[in-house]
N, C-alpha and C positions, 0 to 999 in steps of 0.2 A: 504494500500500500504506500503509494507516495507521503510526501513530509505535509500536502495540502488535502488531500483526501482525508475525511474524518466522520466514524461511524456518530449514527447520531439517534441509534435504537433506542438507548434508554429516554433520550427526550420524546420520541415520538408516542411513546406509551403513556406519559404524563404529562396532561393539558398545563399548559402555565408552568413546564419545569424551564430552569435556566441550568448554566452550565458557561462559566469560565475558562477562554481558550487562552494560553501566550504558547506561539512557536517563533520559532527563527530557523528560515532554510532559503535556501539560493533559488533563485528563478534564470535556468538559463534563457541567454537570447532577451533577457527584458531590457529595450531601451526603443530610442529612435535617432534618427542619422544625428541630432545634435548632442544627444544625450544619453547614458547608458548606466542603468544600473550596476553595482560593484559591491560584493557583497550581499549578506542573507539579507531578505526581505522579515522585518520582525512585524509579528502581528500579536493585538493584542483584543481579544474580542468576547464578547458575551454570546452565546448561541440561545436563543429562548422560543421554545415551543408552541407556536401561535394556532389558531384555527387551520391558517392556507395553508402551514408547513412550519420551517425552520427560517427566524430571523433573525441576523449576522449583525451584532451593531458593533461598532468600538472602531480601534485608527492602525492604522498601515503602516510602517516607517519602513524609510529605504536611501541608502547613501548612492547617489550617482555623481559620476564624472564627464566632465564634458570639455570643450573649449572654448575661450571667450572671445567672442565675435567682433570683439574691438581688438585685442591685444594679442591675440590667438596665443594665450598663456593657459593653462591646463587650468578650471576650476572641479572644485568638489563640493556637495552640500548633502543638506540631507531634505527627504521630502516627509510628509506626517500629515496621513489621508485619512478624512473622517468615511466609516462606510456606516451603510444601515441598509441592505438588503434583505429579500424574502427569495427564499429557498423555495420552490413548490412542483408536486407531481407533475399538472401541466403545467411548465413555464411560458412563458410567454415570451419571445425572443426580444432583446433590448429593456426590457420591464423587468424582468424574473430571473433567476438563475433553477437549473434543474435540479430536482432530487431524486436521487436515483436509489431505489429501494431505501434504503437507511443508512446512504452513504450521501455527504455534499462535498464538490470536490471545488475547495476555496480558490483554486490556481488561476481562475478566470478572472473571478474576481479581483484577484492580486495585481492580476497582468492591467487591468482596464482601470483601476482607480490609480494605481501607480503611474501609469503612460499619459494618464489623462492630466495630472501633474508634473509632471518634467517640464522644463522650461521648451519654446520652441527655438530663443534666442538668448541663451544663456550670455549672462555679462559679469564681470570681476565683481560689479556690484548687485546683480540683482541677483546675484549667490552670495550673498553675505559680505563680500570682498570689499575695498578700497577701490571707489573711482579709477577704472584705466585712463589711459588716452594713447592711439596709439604711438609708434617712433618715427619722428618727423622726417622727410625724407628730404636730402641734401643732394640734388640737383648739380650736375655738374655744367657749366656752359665751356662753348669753343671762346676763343680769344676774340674773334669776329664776330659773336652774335650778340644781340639784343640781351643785355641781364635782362631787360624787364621784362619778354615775354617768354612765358613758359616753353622748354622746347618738344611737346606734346603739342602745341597747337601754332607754330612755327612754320610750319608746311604750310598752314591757313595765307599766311603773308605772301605768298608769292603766288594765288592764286587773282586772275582779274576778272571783274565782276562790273 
């Protein structure tokens, strides 16, 4: 049985029972092109036995690494997702997660509230960091040309119009 997969027979026998989850295990492959989870995904959650099924509430945390889109310097932070899901026999695709005889298998869930937090444009500062800025670039000119005009738009001058 996976480290997300979790029997949940005794709750489904008693109406209104709860039951206290904390794991910590790695989610391969969890990120997106800017950003990437590193490290176990820890959860910490209440599972409690409703009418429709099983409802998952409590927070997610997860350390991702990324790069910063100004200074292209490596950031790292941590993300801390609230969830409150309903587990049920028929799920309802995007509303519900499945249950599957008397197993719910949390990995979905992990994967979708975690990705849905990750930054799309991580920055030195909007991961916790110190304002970047990037490294000023020093231009070289020929001895003959114009300091004052850029020589990226240089070629422009010698066009007639």
């Amino acid at each position: 049985m996976s480290d997300f997969r979790i029997d949940v027979a005794d709750l489904l026998r008693h109406p209104g029972a709860r039951r206290e989850l904390r794991r910590s295990a790695a989610v391969d492959g969890l990120g997106t092109p800017t950003a990437r989870v590193v490290g176990p995904v820890e959860l910490d959650l209440v599972l409690e036995r409703v009418s429709e099924g099983i409802v998952v509430r409590g927070t997610i945390r997860a350390r991702f690494e990324a790069e910063c889109g100004v200074c292209l310097g490596e950031v790292a932070a941590e993300v801390d997702v609230a969830v409150s899901e309903l587990y049920e026999d028929d799920a309802v695709e995007g509303d519900t997660y499945p249950l599957l005889g008397h197993v719910i298998d949390l990995e979905q869930l992990v994967r979708d509230a975690v990705l849905l937090e990750l930054p799309l444009a991580p920055t030195c500062a909007s991961t916790g960091g110190a304002a970047c800025t990037p490294e000023p670039v020093d231009y070289e000119f020929d001895d003959d040309a114009d300091a004052s005009v850029d020589p990226r738009w240089a070629v422009l001058s010698e066009l007639e119009l």
